[in-house]
N, C-alpha and C positions, 0 to 999 in steps of 0.2 A: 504713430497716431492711430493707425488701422488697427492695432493691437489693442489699444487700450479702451474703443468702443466696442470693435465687434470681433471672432476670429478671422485667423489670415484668410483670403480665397483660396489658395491651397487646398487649407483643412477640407474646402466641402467637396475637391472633387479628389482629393487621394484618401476619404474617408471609406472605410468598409464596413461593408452589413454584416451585424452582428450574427451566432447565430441562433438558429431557429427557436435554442432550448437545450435543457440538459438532456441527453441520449438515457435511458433508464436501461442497466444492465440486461443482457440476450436472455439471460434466465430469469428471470423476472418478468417479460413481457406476457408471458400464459398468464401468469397471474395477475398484472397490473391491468392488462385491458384486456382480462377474459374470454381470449381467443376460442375455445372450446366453446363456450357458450354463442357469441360469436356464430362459427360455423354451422350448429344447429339452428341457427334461427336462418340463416342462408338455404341450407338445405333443404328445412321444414316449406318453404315457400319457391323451393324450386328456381329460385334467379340465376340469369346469368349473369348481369350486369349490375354492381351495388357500388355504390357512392358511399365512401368513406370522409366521414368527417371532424376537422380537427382544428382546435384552438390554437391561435400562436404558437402558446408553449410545448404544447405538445408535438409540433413539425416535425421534430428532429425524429420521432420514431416513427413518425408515418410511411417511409418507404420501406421499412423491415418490417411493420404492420403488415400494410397491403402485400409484401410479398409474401408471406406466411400464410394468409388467409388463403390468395390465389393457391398456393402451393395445395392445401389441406381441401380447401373445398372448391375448389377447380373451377370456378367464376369470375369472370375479368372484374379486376377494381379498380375504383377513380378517386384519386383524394380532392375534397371539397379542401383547398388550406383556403380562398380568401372570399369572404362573404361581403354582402354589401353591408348590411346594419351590425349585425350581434352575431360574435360565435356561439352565445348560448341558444342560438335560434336555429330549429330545423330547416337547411336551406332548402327548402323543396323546389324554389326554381332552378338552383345551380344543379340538382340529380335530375330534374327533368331535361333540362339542356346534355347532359351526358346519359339519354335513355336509361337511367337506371332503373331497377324494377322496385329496388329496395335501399335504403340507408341506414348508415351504423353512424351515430353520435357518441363522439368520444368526449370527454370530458364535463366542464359543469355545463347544466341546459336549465334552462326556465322552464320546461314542460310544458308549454302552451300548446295548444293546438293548431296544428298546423291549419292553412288557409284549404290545401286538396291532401287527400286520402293520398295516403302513400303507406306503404309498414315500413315501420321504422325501429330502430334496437337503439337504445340508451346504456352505453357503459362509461359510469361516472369513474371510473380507477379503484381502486383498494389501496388504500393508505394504510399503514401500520400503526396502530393505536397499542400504548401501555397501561393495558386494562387494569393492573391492578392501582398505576398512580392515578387515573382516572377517577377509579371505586373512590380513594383515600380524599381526593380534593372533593368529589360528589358529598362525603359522609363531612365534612370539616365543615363546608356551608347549609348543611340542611342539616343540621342538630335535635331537629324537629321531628322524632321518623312520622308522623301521623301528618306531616304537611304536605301537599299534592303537588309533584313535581311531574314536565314533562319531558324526558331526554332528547335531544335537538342533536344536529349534526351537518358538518359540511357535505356533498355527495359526496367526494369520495370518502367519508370516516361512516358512509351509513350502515355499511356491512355490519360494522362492529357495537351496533348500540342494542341490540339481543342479548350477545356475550353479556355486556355490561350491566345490562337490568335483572340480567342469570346474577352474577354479582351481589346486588343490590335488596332485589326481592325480597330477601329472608327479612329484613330491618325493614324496608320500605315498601308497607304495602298498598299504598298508592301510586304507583310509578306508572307512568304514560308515556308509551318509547310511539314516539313519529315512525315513519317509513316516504320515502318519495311516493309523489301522484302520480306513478307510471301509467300509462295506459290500461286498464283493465280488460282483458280478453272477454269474449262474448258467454255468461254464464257461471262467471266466477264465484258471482255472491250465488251461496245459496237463498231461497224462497225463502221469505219470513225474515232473514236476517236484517238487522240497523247496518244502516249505508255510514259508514266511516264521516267524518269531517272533512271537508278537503279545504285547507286554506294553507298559504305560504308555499305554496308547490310542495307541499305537505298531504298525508293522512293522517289524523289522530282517532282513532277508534276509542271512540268514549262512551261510558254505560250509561244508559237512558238516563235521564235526568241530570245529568252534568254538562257544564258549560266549560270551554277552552278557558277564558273571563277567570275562573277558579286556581287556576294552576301556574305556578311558579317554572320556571326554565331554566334546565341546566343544557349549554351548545358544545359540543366536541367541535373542537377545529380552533384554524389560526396554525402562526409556526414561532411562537414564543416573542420574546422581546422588540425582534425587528416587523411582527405583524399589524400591521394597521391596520383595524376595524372597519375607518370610516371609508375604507377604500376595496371594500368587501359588499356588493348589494344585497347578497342574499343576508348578509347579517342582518343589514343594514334594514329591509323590511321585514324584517322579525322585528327589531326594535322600536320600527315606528306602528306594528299593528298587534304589539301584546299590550294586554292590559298594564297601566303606567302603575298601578299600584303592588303588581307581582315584582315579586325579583329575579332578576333576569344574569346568571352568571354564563359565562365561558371557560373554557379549557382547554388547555393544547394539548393536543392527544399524544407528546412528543413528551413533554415533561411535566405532566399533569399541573403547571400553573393555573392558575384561575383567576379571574378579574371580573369586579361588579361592574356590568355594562348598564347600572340605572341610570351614571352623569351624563355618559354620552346618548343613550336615549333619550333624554333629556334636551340636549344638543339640538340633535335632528328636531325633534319638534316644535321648539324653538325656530328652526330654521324653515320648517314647513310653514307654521304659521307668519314669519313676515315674506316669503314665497306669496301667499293666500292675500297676503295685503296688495303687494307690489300688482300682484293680478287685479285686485278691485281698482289702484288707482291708472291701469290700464286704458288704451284708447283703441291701440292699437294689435293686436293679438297675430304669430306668426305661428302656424300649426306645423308642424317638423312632420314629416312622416319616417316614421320611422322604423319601419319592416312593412313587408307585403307579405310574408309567408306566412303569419299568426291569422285565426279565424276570427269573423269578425271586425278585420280592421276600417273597411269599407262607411261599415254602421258606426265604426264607433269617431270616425270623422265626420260624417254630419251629423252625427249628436252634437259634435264639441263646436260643430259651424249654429247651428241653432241655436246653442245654449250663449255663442257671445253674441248671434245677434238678439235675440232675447234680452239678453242685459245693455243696450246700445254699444256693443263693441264692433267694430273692423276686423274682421279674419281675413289672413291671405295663407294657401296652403302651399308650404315648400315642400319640394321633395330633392334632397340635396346628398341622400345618403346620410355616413356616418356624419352628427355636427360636429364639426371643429370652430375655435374660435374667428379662424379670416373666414370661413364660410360665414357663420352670421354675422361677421362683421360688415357683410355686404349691404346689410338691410338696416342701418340706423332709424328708419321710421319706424324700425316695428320696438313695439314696448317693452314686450315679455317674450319671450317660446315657451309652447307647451308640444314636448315631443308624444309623438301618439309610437309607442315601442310597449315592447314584453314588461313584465313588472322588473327585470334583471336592468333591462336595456332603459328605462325610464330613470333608473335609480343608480347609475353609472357614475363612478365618481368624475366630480367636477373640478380641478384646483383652481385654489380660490385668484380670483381676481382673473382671470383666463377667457370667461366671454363678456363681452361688450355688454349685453342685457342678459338677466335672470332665466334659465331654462327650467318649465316647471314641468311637474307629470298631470295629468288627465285628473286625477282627483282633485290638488291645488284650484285647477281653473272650476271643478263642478262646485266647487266650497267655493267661490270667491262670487261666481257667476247665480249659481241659484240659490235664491232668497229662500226656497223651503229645505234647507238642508241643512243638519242641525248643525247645532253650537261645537266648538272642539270640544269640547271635553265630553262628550256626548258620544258627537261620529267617529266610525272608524275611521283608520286610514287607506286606503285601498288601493292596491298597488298594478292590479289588472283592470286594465281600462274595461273588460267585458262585464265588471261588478257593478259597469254606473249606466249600463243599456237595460232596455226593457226585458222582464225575465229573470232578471237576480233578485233575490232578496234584497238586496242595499239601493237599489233602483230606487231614486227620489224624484218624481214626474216636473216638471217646472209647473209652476203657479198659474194660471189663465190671465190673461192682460188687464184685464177689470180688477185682480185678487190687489187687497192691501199691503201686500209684503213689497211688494216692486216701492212702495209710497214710505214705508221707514223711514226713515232721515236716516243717514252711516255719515262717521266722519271716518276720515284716513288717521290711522295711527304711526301713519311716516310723516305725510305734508301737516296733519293738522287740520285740514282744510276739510269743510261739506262737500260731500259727493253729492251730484244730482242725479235725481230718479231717470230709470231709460227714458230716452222721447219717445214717444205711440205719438203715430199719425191719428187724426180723428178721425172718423171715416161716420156718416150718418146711416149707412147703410152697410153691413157688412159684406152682406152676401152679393153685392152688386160691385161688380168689376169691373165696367165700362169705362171707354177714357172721358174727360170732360175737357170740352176746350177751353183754352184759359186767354184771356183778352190780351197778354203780351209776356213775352220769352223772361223767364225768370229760374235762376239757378236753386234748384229745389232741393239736389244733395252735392256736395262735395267730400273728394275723396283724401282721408290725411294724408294716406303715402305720396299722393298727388300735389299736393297741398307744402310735402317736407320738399319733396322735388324741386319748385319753385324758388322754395327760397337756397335752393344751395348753389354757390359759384358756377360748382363744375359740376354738370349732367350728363356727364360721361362721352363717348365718340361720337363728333356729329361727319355723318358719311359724307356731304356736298357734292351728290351727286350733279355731274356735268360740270359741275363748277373748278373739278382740277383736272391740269393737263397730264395727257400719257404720254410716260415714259419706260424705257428699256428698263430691266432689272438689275439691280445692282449688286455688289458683295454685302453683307450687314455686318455690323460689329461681331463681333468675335469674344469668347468670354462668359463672367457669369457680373448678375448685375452688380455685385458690391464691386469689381476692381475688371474694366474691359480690357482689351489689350493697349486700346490706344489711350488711355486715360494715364498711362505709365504706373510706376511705384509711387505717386505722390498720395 
């Protein structure tokens, strides 16, 4: 019978840790994680101590890494392998804990900025792209040569999308090749020059008078048949913040496949907007934090606390680490999560039916919560929380308490049901703070999570202090909880 609901006990303690990742051949490592470069950027800044960091999959070459590096440029190194939130995030508190002077980020990064100044080197790998079936599946879907295409790419395929538009260029002379938003050193741009575009952890260097809006997307990357899209963030916000009306294809730089990614973009936004709903029918709002080490996060948590209580919502702020589903399953009162992380880490795949309540990103709750924000098909989507603080162009101020927009009528397109406008206190005077005494004790606000509490069975360990007696320590069961020892084989 133990068999046929769960596995045996056994299984879970003679199971073994898988490992780290595939090993990438000794010859191959200069190249794949650009050790040479690497070492100059060590050198150039004089460290002795650099924090090396790496993705799950990448573990398995991190001890031949760091000892090559140490070998070449004679600097003790420290592998960052486990972060608190995101590997795509610069762990700058884990390199500060191990005094390093400097960090080397191995594999995919969001590029965000870090919370404190550190130098840092980003090497996304070099993957092997077949440029010329590339070129062939590029020229099959754009038929058009005079129609305005951008070439897109996973980090490690971005090496290769120069080659490619070298390629292309003769037929297509409007071609738009991305690069990462790496860091810009101090004095790069020359005087006078147009400052590049920066969106998607993206540059697009576009000639005056053109808009991104304009242009059509062809993405290198994926690993053919067995790659799933929806399980890729960085696609993933490409798709939900290009214009719906371009066409948006892929390619695997392996076998030059291609696939229209217009239905599944389609998909996600779909899925953003009842995301957008489920937050307006909202009471109670639970704010995930989700990295310290991105700049800005501070600001952009009491934004997100203002903006629910602006709209009469309940905010309570977790900080719980990576979410998992038993972690939020701890909080049944709260309604929705809106994890406050990088645009990578916001947008991390979810499988479906997995948490208890809906986790949304920071944009979802600014679209649900502020009444001056425009319609979908309007706003963008935006996937870095720092595009909804003061100082970005997409920065949409909330309305003043008096303004009509709070007064709308919304109905819910899940319940059905009238939403009512936030409660505002009246107040006759604003500016006057004082307390006034009130002729007898009356409950003025109550709290939902307070409120779910009560009504449930069990409210978890009550201590009864003094009320039990002491005794000597004992042996405990013995075991794990599905089958103990003295519970026998039944």
């Amino acid at each position: 019978m133990e068999s046929t609901f769960s596995s045996p006990a056994e299984a879970a303690l003679q199971r073994e840790a898988g490992a780290a990742g595939l090993l990438t051949p000794l010859a191959d490592l200069d190249r794949v994680y650009e050790l040479q470069r690497v070492v100059g950027f060590v050198r150039d800044l004089g460290c002795e101590r650099v924090a090396l960091q790496f993705p799950d999959q990448l573990l398995g070459d991190a001890g031949v890494v760091a000892a090559r590096l140490e070998e070449t440029s004679g600097s003790k190194m420290f592998i960052l392998g486990d972060t608190a939130y995101g590997s795509c995030c610069v762990d700058v508190l884990g390199a500060e804990q191990a005094g390093a002077q400097a960090l080397v980020h191995f594999g995919p990064a969001c590029l965000s900025p870090p919370a404190r100044p550190l130098p840092v080197a980003f090497v996304f790998g070099q993957r092997s792209v077949a440029l010329e079936l590339c070129a062939k599946a590029f020229e099959a879907q754009n038929p058009d040569p005079a129609c305005p295409v951008v070439l897109l790419s996973e980090p490690a395929c971005a090496h290769a999308l120069e080659a490619l538009a070298t390629l292309l260029r003769p037929r297509y002379p409007d071609l738009l090749v991305s690069s990462p938003a790496l860091p810009l050193p101090e004095g790069s741009l020359s005087a006078g020059a147009p400052e590049p575009l920066e969106r998607f952890g993206r540059r697009f260097p576009l000639a005056p008078g053109r808009c991104l809006e304009e242009y059509g997307a062809f993405y290198v990357g994926g690993s053919g048949a067995s790659y799933d899209p929806d399980l890729d963030p960085d696609l993933s916000r490409l798709l939900l913040g290009w214009a719906p009306e371009r066409p948006f294809f892929s390619c695997c730089p392996d076998t030059g496949r291609t696939h229209d990614e217009g239905a599944r973009a389609g998909r996600l936004r779909a899925r953003r907007r009842y995301l957008v709903e489920r937050a307006r029918d909202a009471h109670v709002v639970g704010l995930l934090v989700g990295t310290l080490g991105v700049a800005r996060h501070r600001e952009a948590l009491a934004h997100l606390r203002n903006l629910t209580q602006a709209a009469g919502k309940r905010s309570y702020v977790l900080a719980l680490g990576r979410p998992t589903p038993p972690k939020l399953a701890n909080f049944p009162e709260v309604d929705v999560f809106v994890l406050l992380a990088c645009p990578l880490g916001a947008l991390a795949p979810q499988p479906s039916g997995s948490f208890f309540r809906p986790v949304l990103s920071p944009c979802e709750l600014e679209a649900a919560c502020n009444p001056a924000w425009p319609s979908p098909g309007l706003a963008p989507h935006l996937t870095h929380y720092a595009d909804l603080l003061p100082g970005s162009p997409f920065h949409v101020p909330l309305p003043p308490p008096e303004s009509e927009l709070w007064d709308i009528p919304d109905v819910s397109l899940i319940t059905g049901e009238l939403r009512p406008p936030p409660f505002r206190k009246p107040s006759n005077d604003p500016g006057c703070s004082a307390l006034t005494p009130r002729p007898q004790l009356e409950l003025i606000e109550s709290s939902p999570a307070a409120a779910f509490l009560c009504s449930r069975s069990w409210q978890g360990l009550q201590p009864h202090l003094g009320q039990t007696p002491v005794t000597g320590a004992v042996s405990g069961r013995r075991g794990i909880a599905i089958a103990y020892e003295d519970e026998g084989s039944s």
